[in-house]
C-alpha positions in Angstrom: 13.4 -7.9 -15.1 16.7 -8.4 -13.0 19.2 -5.9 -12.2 22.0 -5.5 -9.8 20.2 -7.6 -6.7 16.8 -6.2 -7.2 13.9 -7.7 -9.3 11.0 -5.8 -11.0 7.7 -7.6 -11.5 5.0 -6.0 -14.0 2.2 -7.9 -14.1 0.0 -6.1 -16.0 1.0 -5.6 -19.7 2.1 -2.3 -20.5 5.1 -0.4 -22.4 8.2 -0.6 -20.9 11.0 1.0 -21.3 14.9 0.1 -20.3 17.7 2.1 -21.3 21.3 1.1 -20.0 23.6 3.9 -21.2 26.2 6.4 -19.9 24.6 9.5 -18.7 26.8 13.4 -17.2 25.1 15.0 -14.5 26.0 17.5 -12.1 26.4 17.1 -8.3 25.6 20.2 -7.4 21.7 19.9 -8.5 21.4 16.8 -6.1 23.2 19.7 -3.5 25.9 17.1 -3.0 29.0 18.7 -4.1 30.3 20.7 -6.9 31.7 19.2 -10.3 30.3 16.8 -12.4 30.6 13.2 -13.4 29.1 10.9 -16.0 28.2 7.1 -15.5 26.5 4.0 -16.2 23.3 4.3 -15.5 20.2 1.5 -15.4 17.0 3.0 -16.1 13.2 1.1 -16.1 10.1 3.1 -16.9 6.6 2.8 -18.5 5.9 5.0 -21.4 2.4 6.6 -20.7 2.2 8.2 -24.2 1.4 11.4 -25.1 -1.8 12.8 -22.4 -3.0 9.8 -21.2 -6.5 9.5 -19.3 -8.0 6.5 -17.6 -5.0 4.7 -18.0 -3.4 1.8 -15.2 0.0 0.6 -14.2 1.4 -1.9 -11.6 4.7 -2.8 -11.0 6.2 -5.0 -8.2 9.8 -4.3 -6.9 11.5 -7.1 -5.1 15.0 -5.8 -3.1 18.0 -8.5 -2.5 17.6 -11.0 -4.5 19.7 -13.1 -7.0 17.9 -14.2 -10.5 17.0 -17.5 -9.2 15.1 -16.4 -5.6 13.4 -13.7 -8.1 11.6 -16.4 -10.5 11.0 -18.4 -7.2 9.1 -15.7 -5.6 7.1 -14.8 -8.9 6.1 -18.0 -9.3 5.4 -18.3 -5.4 3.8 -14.6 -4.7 1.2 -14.0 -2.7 0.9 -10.4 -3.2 -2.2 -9.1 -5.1 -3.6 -6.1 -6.2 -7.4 -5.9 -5.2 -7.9 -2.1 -6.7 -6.0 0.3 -8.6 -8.9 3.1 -9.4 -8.6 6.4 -9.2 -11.0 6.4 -6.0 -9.2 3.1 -4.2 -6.0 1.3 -4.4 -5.2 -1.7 -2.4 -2.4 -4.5 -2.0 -3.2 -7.7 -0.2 -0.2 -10.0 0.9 -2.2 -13.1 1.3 0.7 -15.2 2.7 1.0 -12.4 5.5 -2.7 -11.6 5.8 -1.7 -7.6 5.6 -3.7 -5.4 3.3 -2.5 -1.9 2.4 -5.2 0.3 1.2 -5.4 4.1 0.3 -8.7 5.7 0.2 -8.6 9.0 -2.0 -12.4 9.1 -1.5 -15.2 7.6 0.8 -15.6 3.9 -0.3 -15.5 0.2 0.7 -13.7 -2.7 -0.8 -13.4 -6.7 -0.2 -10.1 -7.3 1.0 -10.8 -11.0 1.4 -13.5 -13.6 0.8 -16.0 -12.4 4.2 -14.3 -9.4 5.1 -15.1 -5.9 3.8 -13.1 -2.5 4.9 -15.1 1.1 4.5 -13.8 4.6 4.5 -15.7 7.3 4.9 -12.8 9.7 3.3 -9.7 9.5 2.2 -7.3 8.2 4.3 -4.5 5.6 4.3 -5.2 2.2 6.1 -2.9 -1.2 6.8 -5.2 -4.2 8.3 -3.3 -7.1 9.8 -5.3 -10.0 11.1 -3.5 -12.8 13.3 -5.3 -16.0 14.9 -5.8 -13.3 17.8 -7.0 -10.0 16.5 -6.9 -7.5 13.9 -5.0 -4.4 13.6 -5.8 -1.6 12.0 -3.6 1.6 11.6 -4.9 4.3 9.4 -2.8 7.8 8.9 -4.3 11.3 7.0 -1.5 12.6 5.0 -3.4 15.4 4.2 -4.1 16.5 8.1 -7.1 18.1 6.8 -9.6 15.2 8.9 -10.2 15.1 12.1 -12.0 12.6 12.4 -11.8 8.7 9.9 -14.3 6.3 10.5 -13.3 3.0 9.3 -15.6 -0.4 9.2 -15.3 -3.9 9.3 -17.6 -5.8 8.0 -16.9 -9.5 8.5 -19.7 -12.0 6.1 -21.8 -9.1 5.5 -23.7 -9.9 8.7 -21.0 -8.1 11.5 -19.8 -4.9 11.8 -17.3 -2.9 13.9 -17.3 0.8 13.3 -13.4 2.0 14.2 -13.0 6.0 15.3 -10.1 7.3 14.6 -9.3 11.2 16.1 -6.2 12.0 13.9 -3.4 14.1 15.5 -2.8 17.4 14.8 -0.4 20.6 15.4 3.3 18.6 15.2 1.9 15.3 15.0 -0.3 15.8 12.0 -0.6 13.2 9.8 0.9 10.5 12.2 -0.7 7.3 12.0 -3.6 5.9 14.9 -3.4 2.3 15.3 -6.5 0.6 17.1 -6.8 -3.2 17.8 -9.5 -5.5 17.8 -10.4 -9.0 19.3 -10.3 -11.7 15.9 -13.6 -12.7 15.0 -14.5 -16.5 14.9 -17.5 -17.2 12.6 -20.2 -17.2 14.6 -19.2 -15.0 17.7 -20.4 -12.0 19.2 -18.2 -9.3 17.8 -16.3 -7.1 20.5 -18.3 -4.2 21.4 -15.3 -1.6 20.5 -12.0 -1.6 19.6 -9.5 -1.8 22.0 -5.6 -1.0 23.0 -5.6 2.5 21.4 -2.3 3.6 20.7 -0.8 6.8 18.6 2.4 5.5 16.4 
């Protein structure tokens, strides 16, 4: 789907819904102004049906782009959804070797072929991996933890436990972002992560 500059991938099957139609609404609910107005308005949306349980969606939005970049990029994406459970979700943009992954309870998940990320709560977590190192940045919405402890395993045979002390009073729920060195098959891993920074 295509609208106004913006394209909206769904690549799971699923019922979706568009309505294009004039709609009234008041300013003052949005605490804008006072008055009213009525307009054209585009809407998109998956009907779930009536109480749904166990069910999935996925949808992909891609901002800025004409009708002809859009079918270029579906046909070209590199973006892939790994897990959409009600334990785990993850993304993985293989082009840009960047994984986004929220953890709503202790678990561990392939991200790649040889390279396994662990939680042991929940917690939301962005691995980057250059020629050089790997990234990782992890965040608590909640600011209930204290403490996340993150692992990478790399081939099932190396690991590299990450500690992450989580921020708290005014910074709570920041993000921690803690680098390592990249791991060439076959290398000693570094013995513990390095360039500690709060974001």
């Amino acid at each position: 789907m295509h609208h106004d500059g913006v394209g909206y991938v769904f690549p799971n099957s699923g019922n979706v819904e568009l309505k294009i139609d004039q709609q009234t609404g008041n300013w003052s609910s949005l605490g804008l102004k006072s008055g009213s107005a009525a307009m054209d308005v585009f809407s998109l949306w998956f009907d779930h049906g009536v109480n749904p349980a166990g069910a999935q969606y996925e949808y992909r939005v891609i901002p800025g782009v004409d009708l002809t970049a859009m079918v270029t990029q579906v046909k070209n994406m590199s973006v892939r959804t790994i897990s959409n459970t009600t334990d785990l979700q993850a993304v993985r943009n293989d082009s840009l070797k960047v994984t986004g992954l929220v953890f709503y309870a202790a678990g561990e998940v392939e991200i790649r072929s040889g390279l396994t990320v662990r939680a042991d709560g929940p917690s939301v977590v962005l691995v980057k991996e250059t020629a050089e190192k790997t990234t990782v940045t992890v965040a608590d919405p909640t600011g209930l933890d204290t403490v996340v402890n993150i692992t990478l395993t790399y081939a099932e045979e190396t690991s590299i436990p990450m500690v992450f002390t989580m921020p708290t009073g005014v910074e709570s729920g920041r993000s921690i972002t803690q680098t390592t060195e990249f791991l060439i098959p076959g290398m000693s891993p570094p013995l513990a992560p390095a360039n500690l920074k709060i974001q």
